[in-house]
N, C-alpha and C positions, 0 to 999 in steps of 0.2 A: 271412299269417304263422301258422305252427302254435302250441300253444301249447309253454312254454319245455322241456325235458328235465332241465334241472340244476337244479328247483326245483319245489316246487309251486307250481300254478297259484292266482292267485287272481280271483276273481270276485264281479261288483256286481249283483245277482239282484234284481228288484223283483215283488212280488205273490207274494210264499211262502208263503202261511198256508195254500193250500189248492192241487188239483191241480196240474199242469203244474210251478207253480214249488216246490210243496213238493216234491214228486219229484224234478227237478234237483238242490237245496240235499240232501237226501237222499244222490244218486248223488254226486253232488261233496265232499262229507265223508268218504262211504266212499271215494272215491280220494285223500283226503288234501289235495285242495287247498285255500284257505281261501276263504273264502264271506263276502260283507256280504247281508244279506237283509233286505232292505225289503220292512216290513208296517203295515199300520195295527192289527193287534198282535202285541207281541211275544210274550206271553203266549199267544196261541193258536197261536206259530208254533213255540215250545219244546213245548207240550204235545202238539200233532201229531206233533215228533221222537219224544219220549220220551225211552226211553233205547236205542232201536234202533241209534243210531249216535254215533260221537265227537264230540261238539259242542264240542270245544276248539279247532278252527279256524273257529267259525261267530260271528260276527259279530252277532247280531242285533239292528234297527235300526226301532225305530220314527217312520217318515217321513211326511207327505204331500206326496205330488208335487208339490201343486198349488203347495206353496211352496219357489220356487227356492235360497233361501235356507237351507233346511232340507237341499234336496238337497243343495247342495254343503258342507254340512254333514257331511254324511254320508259322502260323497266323500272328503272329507279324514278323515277319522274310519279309513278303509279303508286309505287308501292309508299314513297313519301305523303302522296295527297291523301291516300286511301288505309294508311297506314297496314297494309299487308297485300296477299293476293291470293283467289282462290282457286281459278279456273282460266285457264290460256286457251283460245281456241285460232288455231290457224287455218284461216281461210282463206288469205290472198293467191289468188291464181288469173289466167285467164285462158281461153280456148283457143288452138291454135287448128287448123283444118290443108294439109298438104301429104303428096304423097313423099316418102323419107329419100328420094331422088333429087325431090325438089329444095329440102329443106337446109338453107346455110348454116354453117359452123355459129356465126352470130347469134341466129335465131333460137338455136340449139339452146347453145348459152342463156343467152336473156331470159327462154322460159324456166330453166332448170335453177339458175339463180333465183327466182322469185320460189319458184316450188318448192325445190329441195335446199338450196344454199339461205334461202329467207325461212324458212321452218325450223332450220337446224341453229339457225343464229337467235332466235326468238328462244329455242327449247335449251340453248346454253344460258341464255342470259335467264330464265325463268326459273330454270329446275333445280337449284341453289335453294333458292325461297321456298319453293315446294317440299324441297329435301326437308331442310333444315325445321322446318313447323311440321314435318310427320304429316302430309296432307294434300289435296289438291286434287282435281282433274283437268286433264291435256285431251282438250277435242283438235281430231285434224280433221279437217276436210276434204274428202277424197272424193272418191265417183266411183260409180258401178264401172267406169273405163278403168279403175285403177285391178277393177276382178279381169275384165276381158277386156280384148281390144278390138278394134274394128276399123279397115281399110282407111285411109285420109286422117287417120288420128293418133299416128305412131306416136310424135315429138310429146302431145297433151299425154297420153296413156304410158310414155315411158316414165315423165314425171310422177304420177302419181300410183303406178306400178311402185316406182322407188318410195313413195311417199307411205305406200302400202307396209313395206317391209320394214322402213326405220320405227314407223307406229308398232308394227309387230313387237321388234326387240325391243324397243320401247318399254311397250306394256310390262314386259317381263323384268326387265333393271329394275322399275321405281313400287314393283307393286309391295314390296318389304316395308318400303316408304308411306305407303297408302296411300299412296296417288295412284288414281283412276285415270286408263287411258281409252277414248272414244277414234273409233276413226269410223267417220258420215262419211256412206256413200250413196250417195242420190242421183237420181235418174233425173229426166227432162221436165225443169222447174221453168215456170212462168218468170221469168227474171230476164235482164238487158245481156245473159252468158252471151244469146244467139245472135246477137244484134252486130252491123258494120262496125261502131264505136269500141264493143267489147273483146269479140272473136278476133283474132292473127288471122292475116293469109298470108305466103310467102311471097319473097319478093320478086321470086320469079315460075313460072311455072311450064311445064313440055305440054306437048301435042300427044302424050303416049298414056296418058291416066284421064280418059274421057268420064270415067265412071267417077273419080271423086271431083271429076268438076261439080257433076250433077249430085253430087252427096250434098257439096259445098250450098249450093245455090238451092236443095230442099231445104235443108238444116235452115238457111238464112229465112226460108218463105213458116217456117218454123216458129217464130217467133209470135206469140200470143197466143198460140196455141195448145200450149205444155201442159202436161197433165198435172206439174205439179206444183200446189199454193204454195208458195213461201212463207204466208204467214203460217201455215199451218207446219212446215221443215222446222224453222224456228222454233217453234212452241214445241216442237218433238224433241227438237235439241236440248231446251234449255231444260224440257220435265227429264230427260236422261239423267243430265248433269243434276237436279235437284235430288232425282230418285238416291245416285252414288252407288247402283248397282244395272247388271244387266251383262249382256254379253259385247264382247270386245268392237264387234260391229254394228253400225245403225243401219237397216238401209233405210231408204225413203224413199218411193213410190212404187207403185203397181209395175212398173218397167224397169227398172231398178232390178228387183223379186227377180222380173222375167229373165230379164237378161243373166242375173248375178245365178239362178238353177239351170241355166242355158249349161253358161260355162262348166258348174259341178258336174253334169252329166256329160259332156264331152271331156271332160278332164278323169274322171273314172272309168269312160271308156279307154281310154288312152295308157291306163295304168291296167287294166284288165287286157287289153292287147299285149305288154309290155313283159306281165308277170313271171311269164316261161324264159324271156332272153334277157331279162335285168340282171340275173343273177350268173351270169356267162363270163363276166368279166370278175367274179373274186375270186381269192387265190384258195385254191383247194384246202378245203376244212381239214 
């Protein structure tokens, strides 16, 4: 379903105070629609605006995911001002960079809370409304890490591995509904992801994974260098979501592609190695 023509649109945005999602709440202001924008602050996510753009249809909403009850707090908080809703897109995450040796049961948690436990509670409180008006699109935001993984980044790639698979079944439950589901996976964006303030590092580390110190400490020198504009992710997201058609995945950038054909070709070899001894284990036809 596109979104509506006789109306502006509105939208329940989480993780706005910096890249990706302050860019979106940005480009979605200037085209007028109105915007709920969850942050864990609101004060940083007005003083990022400024006075750049018309903040009289912006919403802002200080949430934490983790409590479901706050969500659908907020939910309702939106759907009152804006009198409906049209599209959710869940983006709050952050990067976490350690080998799975390293990494405590806490940290575990804390990231898997935000990713998968704060996704899941936003997509119960939303898809009521969704249902119920026959309508809508659910972007999540994922990563070309959530296609393949790569050493020092198990704990972020198992989140959104999992983040991969609930968008999956996802998609297939609401699509009777005519809700559109999007899952963005973008590659290395010019945004604060890379930065000391944004990126985890664990709270303790060994002497035995030398190589992802030095992953660590590229990734960090990383930073303004990223292949990819955010203004221009945004603008690909929001023309998706306007188009209301397309396939179940977006990627975003040239390394993204790279990475996300990498995988397909090691993963068909793997299945083409497999072919002859898969079938060893069913019970005789």
């Amino acid at each position: 379903m596109a979104l509506p023509t006789e109306r502006p649109a509105t939208w329940f945005v989480t993780g706005t105070s910096r890249g990706l999602g302050l860019e979106l709440v940005e480009q979605l202001l200037e085209r007028g629609d109105g915007v709920a924008a969850t942050t864990r602050s609101r004060e940083r996510l007005l003083a990022a605006l400024g006075d750049r753009v018309d903040t009289s249809r912006l919403l802002p909403l200080t949430v934490d995911l983790r409590d479901e009850a706050a969500v659908r707090r907020a939910v309702l908080r939106t759907t009152e001002r804006f009198g409906g809703l049209d599209c959710v897109v869940n983006n709050a995450g952050y990067g976490f960079l350690a080998a799975v040796e390293e990494t405590s049961d806490r940290e575990v948690r804390d990231l898997l809370d935000v990713q998968i436990v704060g996704v899941w509670n936003v997509l119960r409180a939303t898809l009521p409304v969704l249902r119920e008006q026959r309508g809508g699109h659910i972007v999540n935001v994922s990563s070309v890490l959530g296609l393949t993984a790569v050493a020092g980044w198990a704990l972020y790639c198992a989140g959104k591995f999992a983040l991969e698979g609930l968008s999956e079944a996802l998609a297939a439950e609401v699509a009777d509904f005519g809700v559109n589901v999007t899952i963005v996976e973008p590659g290395y964006f010019r945004t604060e992801f890379l930065t000391q303030d944004s990126i985890a590092l664990p709270t303790g580390t060994t002497a035995h994974y030398p190589a992802i110190r030095e992953m660590t400490a590229t990734h960090l020198q990383l930073q303004g260098s990223q292949l990819g504009d955010p203004v221009k992710g945004a603008a690909a997201i929001i023309g998706r979501v306007v188009a209301g058609d397309g396939p179940l995945r977006q990627l975003l950038g040239s390394d993204a592609h790279s990475y996300a054909t990498a995988k397909v070709a090691a993963l068909g070899a793997n299945l083409d190695a497999t072919a002859l001894s898969a079938p060893a284990t069913d019970f005789p036809v």
